[in-house]
RONU-274854 format. One record per residue (C-alpha): residue in three letters; x, y, z. Coordinates in nm, 4 decimals. Each point is the difference from the previous one (the first is absolute). Example, Ala and Ser with C-alpha at 12.3 -4.5 7.8 and 13.67 -1.06 7.14 Angstrom:
// RONU-274854
REC  res      east     north        up
REC  ALA    1.2300   -0.4500    0.7800
REC  SER    0.1370    0.3440   -0.0660
// end
This chain:
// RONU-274854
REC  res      east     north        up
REC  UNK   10.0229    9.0712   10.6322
REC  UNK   -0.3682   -0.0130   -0.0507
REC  UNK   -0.1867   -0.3106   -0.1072
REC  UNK   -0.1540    0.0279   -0.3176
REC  UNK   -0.3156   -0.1453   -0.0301
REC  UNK   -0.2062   -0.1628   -0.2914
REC  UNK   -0.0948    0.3064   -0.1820
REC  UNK   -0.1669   -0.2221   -0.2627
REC  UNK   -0.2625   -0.1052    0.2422
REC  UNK   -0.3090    0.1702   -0.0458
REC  UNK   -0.0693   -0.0108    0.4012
REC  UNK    0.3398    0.1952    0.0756
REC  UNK   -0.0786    0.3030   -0.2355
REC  UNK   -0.3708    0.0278    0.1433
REC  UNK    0.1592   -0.0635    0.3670
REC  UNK    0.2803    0.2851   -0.0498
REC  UNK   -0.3047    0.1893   -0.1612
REC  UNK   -0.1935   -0.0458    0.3338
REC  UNK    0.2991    0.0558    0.2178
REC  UNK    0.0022    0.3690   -0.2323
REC  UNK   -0.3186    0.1176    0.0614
REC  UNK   -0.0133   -0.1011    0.3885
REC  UNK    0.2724    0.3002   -0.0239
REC  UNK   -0.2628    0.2211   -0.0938
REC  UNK   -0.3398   -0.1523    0.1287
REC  UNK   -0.1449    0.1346    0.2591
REC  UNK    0.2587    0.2739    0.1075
REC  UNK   -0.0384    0.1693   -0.3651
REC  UNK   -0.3999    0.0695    0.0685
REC  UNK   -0.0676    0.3403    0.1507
REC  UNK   -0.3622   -0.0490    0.1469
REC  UNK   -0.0553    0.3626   -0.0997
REC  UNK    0.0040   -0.0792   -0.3480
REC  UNK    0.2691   -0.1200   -0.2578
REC  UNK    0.3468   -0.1865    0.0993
REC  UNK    0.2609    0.1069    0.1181
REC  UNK    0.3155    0.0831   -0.2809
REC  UNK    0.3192    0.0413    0.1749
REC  UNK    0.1776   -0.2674    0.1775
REC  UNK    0.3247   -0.1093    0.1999
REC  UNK    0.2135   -0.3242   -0.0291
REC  UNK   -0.1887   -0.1496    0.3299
REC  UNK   -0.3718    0.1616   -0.1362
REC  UNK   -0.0045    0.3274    0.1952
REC  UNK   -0.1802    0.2618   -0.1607
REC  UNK    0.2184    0.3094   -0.0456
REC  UNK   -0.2751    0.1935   -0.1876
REC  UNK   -0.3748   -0.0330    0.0548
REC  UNK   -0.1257    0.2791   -0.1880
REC  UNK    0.1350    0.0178   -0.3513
REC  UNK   -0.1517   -0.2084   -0.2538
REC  UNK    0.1023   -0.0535   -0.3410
REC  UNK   -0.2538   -0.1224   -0.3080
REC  UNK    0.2495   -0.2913   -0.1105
REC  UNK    0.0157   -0.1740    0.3535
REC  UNK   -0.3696    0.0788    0.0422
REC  UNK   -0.0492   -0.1887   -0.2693
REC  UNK    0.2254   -0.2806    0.0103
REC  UNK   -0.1393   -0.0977    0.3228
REC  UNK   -0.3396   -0.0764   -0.0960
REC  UNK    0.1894   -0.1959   -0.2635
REC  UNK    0.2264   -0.2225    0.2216
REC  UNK   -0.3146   -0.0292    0.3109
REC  UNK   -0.1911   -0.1546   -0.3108
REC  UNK    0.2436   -0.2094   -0.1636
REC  UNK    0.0338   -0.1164    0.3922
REC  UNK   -0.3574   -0.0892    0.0154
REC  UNK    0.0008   -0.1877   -0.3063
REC  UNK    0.2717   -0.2149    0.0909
REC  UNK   -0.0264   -0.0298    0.3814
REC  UNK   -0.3778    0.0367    0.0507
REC  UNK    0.0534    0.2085    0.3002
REC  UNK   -0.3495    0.2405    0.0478
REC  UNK    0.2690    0.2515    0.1246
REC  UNK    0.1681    0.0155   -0.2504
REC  UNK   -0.3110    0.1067   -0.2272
REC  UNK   -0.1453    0.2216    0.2966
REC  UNK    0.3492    0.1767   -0.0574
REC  UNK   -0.0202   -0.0060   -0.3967
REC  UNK   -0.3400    0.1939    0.0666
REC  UNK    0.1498    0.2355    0.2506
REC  UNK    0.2674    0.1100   -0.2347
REC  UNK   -0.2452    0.0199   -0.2790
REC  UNK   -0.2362    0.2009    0.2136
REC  UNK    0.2854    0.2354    0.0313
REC  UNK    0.0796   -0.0187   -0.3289
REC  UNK   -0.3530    0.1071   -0.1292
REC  UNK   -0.0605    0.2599    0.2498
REC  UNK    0.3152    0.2041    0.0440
REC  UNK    0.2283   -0.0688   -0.2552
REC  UNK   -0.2498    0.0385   -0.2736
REC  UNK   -0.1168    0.3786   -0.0871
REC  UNK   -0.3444    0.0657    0.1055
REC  UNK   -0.2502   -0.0477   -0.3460
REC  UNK    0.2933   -0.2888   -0.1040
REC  UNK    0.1969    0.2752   -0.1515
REC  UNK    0.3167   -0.1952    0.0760
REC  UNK    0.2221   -0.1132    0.2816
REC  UNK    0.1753    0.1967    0.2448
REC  UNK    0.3920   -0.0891   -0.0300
REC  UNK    0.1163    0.0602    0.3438
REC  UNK   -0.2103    0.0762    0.3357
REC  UNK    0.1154    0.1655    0.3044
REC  UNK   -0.2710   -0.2020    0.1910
REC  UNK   -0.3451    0.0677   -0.1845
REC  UNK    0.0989    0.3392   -0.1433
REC  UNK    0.2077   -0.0199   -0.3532
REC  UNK    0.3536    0.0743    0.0307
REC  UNK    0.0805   -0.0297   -0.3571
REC  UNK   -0.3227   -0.0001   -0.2563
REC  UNK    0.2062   -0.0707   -0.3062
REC  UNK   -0.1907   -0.2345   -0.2299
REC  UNK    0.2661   -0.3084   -0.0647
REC  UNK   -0.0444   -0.2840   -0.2523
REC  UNK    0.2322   -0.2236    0.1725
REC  UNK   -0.2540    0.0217    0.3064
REC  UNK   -0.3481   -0.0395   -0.1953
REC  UNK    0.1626   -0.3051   -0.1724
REC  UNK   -0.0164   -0.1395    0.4068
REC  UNK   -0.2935    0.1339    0.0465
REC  UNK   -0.1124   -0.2390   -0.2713
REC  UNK    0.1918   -0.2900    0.1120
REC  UNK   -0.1511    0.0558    0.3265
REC  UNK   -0.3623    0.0156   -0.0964
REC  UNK    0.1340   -0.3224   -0.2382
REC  UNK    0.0903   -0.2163    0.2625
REC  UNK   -0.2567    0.1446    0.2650
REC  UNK   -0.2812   -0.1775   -0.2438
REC  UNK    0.2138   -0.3432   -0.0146
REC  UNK   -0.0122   -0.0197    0.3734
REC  UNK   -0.4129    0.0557    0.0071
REC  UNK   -0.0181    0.3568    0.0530
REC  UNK   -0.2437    0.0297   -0.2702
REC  UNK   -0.1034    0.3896    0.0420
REC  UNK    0.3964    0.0395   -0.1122
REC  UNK   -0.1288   -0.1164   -0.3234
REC  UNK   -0.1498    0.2586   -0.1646
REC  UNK    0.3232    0.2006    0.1771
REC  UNK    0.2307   -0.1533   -0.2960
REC  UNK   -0.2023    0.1118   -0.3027
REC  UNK   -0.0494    0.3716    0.1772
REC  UNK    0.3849    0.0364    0.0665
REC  UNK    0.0882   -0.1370   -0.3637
REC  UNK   -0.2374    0.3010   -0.1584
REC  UNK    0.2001    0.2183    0.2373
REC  UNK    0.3363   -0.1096   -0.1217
REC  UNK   -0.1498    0.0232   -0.4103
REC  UNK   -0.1254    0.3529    0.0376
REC  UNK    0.2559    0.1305    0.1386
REC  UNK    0.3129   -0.1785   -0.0414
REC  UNK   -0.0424   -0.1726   -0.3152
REC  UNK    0.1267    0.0509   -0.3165
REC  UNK   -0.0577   -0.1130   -0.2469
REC  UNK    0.2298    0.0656   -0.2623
REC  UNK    0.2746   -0.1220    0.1687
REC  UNK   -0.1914   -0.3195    0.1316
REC  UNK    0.1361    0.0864    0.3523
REC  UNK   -0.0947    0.1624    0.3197
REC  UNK    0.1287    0.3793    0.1295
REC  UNK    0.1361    0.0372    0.3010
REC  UNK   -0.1254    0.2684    0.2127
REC  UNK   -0.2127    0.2758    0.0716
REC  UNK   -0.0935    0.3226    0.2106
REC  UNK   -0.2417   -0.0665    0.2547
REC  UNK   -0.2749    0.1195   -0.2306
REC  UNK    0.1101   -0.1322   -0.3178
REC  UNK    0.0654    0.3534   -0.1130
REC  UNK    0.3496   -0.0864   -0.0729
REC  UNK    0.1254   -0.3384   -0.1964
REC  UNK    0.4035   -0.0410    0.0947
REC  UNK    0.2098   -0.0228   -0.2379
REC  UNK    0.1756   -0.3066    0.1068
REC  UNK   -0.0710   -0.3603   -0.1093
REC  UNK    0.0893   -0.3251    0.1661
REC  UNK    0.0375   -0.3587   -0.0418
REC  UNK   -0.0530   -0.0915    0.3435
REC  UNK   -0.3547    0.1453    0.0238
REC  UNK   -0.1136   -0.1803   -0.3043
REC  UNK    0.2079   -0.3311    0.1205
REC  UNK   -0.2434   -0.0380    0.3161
REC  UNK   -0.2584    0.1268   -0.2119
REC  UNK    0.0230   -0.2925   -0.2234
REC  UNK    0.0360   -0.2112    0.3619
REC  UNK   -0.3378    0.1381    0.1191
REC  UNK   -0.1677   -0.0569   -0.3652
REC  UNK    0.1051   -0.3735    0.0116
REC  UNK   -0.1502   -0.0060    0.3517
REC  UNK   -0.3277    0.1700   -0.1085
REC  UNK   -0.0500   -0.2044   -0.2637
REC  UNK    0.0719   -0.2852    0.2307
REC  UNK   -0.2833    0.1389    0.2319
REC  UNK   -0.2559    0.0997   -0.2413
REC  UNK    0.0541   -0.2115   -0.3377
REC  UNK   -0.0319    0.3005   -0.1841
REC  UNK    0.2065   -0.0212   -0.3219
REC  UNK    0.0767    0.4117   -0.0014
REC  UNK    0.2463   -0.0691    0.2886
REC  UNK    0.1791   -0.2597   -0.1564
REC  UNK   -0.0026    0.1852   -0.3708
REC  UNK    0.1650    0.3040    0.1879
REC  UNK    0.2994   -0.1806    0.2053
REC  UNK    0.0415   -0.1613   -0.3625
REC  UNK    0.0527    0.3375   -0.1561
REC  UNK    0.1694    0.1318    0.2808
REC  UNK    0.2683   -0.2194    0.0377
REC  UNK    0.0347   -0.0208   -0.3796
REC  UNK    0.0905    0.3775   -0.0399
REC  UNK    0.1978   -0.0421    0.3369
REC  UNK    0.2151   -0.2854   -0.0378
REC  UNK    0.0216   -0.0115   -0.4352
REC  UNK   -0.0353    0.4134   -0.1293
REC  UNK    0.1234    0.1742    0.3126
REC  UNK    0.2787   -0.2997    0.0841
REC  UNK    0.1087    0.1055   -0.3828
REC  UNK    0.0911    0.3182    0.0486
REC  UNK    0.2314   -0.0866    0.3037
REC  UNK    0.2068   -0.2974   -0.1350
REC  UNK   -0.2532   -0.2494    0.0586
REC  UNK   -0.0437    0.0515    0.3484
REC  UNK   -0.2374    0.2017    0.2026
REC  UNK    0.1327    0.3201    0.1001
REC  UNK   -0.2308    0.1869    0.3513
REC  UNK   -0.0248    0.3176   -0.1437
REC  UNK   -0.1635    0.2041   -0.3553
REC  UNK   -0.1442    0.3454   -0.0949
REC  UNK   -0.3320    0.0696   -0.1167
REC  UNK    0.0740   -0.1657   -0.3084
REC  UNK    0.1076   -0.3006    0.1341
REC  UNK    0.3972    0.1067   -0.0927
REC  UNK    0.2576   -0.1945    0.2171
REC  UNK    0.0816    0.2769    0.3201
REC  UNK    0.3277   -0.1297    0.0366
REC  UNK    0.0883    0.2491    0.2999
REC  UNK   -0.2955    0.0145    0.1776
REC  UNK    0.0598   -0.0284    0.4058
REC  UNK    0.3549   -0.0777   -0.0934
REC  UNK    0.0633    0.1952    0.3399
REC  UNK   -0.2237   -0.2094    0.1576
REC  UNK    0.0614   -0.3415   -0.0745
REC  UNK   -0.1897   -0.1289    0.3114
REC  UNK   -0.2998    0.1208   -0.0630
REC  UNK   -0.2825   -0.1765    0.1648
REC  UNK   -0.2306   -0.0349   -0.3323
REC  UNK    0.1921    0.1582   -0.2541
REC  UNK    0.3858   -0.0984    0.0479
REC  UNK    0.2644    0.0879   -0.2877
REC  UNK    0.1010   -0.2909   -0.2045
REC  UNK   -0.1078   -0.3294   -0.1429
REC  UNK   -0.1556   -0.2549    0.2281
REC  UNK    0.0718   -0.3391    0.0472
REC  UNK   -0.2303   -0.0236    0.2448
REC  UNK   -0.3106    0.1627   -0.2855
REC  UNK    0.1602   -0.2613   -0.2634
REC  UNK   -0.0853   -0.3039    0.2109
REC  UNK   -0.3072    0.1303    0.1405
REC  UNK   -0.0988    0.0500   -0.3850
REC  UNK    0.1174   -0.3646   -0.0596
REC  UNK   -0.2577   -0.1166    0.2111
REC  UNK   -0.2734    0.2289   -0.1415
REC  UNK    0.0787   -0.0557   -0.3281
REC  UNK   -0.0322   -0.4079    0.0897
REC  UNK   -0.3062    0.0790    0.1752
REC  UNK   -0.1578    0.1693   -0.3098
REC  UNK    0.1162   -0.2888   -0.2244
REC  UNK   -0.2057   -0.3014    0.2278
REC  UNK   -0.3057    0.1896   -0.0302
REC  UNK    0.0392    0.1975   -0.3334
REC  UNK   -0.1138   -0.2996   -0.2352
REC  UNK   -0.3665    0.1327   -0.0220
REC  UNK    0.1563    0.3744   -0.1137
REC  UNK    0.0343   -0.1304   -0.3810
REC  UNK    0.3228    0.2481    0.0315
REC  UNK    0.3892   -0.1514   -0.0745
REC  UNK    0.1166   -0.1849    0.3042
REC  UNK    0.3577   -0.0902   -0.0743
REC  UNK    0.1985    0.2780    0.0703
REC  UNK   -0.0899   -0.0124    0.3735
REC  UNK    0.1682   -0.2904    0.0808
REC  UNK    0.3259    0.0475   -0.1670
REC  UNK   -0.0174    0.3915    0.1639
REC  UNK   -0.0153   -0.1545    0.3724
REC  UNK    0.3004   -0.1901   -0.0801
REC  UNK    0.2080    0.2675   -0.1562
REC  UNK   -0.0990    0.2525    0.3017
REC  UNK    0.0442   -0.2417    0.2696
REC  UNK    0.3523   -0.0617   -0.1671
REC  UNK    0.0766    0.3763   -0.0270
REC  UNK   -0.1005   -0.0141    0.3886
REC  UNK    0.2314   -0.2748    0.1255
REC  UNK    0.2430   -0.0093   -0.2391
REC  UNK    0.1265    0.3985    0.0219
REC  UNK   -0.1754    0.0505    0.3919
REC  UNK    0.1094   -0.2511    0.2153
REC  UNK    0.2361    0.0531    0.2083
REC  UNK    0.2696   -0.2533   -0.0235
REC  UNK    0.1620    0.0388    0.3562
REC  UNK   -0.2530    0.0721    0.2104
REC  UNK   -0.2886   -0.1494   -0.1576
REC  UNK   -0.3222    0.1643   -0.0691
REC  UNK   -0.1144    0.2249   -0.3102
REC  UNK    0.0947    0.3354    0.0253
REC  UNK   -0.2377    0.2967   -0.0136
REC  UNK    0.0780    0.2053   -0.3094
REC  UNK    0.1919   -0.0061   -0.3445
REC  UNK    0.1428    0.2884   -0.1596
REC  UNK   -0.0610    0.0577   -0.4246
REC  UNK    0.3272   -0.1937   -0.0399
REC  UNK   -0.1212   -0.3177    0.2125
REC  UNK    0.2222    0.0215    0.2339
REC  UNK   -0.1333    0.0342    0.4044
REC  UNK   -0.0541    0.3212    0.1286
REC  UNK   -0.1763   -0.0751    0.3608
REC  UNK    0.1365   -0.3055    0.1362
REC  UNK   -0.2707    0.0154    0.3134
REC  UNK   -0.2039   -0.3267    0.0094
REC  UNK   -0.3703    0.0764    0.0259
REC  UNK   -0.2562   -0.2563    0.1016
REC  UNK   -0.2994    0.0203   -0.2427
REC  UNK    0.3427   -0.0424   -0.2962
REC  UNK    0.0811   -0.3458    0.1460
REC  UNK   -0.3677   -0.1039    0.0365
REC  UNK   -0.1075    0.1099   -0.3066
REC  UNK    0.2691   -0.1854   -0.1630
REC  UNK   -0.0445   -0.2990    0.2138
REC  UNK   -0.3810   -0.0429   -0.1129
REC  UNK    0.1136    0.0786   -0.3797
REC  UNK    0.2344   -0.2796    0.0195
REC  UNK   -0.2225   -0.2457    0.0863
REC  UNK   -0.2723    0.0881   -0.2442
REC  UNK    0.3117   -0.0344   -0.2909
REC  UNK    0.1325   -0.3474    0.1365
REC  UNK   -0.4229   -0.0776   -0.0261
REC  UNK   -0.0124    0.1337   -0.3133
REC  UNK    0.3159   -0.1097   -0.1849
REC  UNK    0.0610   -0.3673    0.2074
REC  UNK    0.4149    0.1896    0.0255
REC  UNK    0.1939   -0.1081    0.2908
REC  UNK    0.1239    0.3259   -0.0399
REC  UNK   -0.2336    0.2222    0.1488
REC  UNK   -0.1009   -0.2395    0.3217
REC  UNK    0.3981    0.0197    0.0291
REC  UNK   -0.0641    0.3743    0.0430
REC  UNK   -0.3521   -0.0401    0.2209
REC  UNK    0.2405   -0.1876    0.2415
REC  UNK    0.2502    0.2932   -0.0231
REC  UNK   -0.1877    0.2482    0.0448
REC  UNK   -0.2396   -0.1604    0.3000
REC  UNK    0.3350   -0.0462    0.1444
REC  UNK    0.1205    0.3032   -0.0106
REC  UNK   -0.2908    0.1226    0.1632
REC  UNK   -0.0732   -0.2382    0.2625
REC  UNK    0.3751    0.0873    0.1199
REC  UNK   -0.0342    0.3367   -0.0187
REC  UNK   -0.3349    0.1549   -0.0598
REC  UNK   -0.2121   -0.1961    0.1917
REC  UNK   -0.0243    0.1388    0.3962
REC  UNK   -0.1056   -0.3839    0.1018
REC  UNK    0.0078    0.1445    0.3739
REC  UNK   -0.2997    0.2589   -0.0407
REC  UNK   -0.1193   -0.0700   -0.3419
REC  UNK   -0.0049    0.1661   -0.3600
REC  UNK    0.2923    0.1103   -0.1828
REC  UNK    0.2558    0.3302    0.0439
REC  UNK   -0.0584    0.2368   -0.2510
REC  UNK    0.3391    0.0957   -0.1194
REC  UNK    0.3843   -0.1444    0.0769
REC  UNK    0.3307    0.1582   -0.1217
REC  UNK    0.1354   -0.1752   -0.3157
REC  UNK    0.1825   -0.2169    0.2541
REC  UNK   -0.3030   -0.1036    0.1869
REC  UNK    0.0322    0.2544    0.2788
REC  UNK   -0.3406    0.1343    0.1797
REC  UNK    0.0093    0.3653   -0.0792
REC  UNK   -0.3702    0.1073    0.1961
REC  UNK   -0.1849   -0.1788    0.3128
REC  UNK   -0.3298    0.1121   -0.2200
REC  UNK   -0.1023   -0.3173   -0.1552
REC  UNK   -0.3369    0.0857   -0.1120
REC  UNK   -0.0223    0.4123   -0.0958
REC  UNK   -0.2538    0.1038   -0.2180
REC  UNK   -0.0700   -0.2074   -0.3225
REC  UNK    0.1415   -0.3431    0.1271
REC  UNK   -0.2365   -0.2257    0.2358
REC  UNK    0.1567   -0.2739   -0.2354
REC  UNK   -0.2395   -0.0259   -0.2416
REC  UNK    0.2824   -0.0640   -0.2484
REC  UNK    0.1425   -0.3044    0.2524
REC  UNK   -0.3328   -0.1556    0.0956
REC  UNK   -0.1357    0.0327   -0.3758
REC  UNK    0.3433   -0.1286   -0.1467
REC  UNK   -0.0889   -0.3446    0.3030
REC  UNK   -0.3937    0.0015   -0.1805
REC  UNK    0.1340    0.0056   -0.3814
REC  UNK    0.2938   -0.3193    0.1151
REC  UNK   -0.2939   -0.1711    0.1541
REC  UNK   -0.2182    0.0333   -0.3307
REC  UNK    0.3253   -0.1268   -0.2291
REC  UNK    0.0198   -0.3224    0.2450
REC  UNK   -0.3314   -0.0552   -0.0099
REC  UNK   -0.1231    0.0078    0.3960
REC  UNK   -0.3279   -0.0335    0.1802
REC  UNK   -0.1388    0.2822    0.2184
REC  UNK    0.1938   -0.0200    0.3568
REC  UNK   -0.2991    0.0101    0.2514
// end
């Protein structure tokens, strides 16, 4: 059986953190330019050419978080290198926009994705916080981007996608674009100190998490039309969907606790109504645990069908961490035994059977039963941003110093 340690110790999350990244740092860094996306269990790279916007990102985010914390100059020489990439061949020449997959440095796929311009954002965001200043001006440039031509206004929330040109505005709205968008928002503001950032995420998770949980029994539902209307049956035949999976998602309701918790610490200077944010973290983090967690095997399922009962039993990753990080931030919050009981659960869980303590990071995806289904731990949109940022936000609730 494995030994548990302290995972109320500030110095085990940043260690585990460390022990994370040394997964990825230096074998990730292709010295022709960008990282490196796909990876095996042991860290072999299975595919050195494809790149995809939302690991592109999420790297620059997870080498600077490293910095910040560890102090390594490596790890901001690699927060540059993925931001070099970032800027220079993901982004559409004249800042047009951001390519959304590469087949090396020529555009696979073109299509103009909220979701990804939201990590854009948070990547310029958190760029700035580790001293790369030029990445400043970055986060005010890509949040113009996102308001001309994602915004709208009317319905106080962001579209979802576009042609290549902009030509063509999809149809299809999602919460999951505007829930990082409200992420990278609270990280801009963070950055900058600009109150804009922090008046959006407000208004964002408002109509997200009050007026569109109302129209789906209180919860939040993935998928709407163009007029924000409930798609109840959209990717129902494709329920594992990388971005856009069928189903409610306990993994989105806790990752919204913690936004929504986040908002509420530094919303006081907003002059808006405060109190429903609390009291919503609780009642989604309770929708989470109480209808997805599996009672046998452990872990939080993946998806929930209209009726709230589970319709993917596979345990993924970035669903335990999330939940892991929201927990903590509640038991902070609210002083209840409660939730640490279930930040002990769920760090448990995951230690035991998420957690590859040989090689470092965490598997992607087990069987409800906590079988490995895939020796590809780290394909494109992982590099566990979601487990090493989940380590970062525990550290903040206990209250650590930096870990030089």
């Amino acid at each position: 059986m494995t030994t548990l340690p302290n995972f109320r110790d500030p110095d085990v999350l940043l260690d585990h953190a460390r022990h994370t990244m040394r997964f990825y740092h230096p074998r990730a860094i292709d010295p022709a330019g960008g990282l490196y996306h796909y990876f095996k269990d042991d860290g072999t790279v299975y595919d050195a050419q494809h790149r995809h916007l939302v690991s592109s990102t999420r790297f620059v985010f997870t080498y600077a978080m490293a910095y910040r914390h560890f102090h390594d100059p490596a790890y901001l020489e690699g927060a540059r290198h993925a931001l070099r990439f970032l800027r220079e061949v993901h982004r559409e020449p004249g800042g047009s926009g951001y390519a959304w997959m590469l087949d090396g440095r020529e555009v696979e796929d073109g299509t103009q994705h909220a979701y990804g311009q939201a990590f854009v954002l948070l990547a310029y965001s958190h760029a700035t916080m580790a001293g790369i200043e030029e990445a400043r001006a970055w986060i005010g440039e890509t949040f113009e981007l996102m308001e001309k031509h994602f915004w709208d206004e009317q319905a106080g929330l962001y579209a979802d996608e576009a042609t290549r040109d902009w030509s063509v505005l999809s149809s299809y709205r999602g919460q999951n674009a505007n829930m990082h968008a409200c992420e990278a928002l609270l990280a801009a503001h963070q950055a900058t100190g600009e109150r804009r950032y922090l008046e959006r995420a407000y208004t964002v998770a408002y109509n997200i998490t009050q007026r569109q949980a109302s129209r789906c029994g209180g919860l939040i539902w993935e998928h709407y039309d163009a007029d924000w209307q409930p798609d109840w049956r959209f990717n129902i035949d494709d329920p594992e969907n990388l971005f856009r999976p069928w189903g409610y998602q306990p993994g989105h309701f806790t990752e919204w606790a913690k936004l929504l918790l986040q908002l509420e610490a530094r919303g006081s200077v907003l002059n808006k109504d405060l109190g429903w944010l609390m009291p919503t973290a609780e009642r989604l983090f309770h929708a989470a645990t109480g209808k997805g967690w599996d009672a046998e095997h452990g872990g939080l399922c993946y998806s929930l069908a209209p009726g709230l009962t589970v319709c993917d039993p596979h345990k993924y990753f970035w669903v335990q961490a999330e939940s892991t990080a929201a927990a903590a931030m509640l038991a902070k919050r609210t002083g209840s035994a409660e939730y640490w009981d279930w930040y002990e659960r769920l760090w448990a869980y995951s230690w035991t059977h998420f957690v590859d303590h040989e090689h470092g990071a965490w598997y992607r995806i087990l069987s409800g039963d906590n079988r490995k289904l895939s020796d590809e731990k780290s394909p494109a949109g992982k590099v566990d941003y979601h487990t090493m940022g989940a380590c970062y936000d525990i550290v903040a609730v206990l209250g650590a110093a930096d870990h030089a």
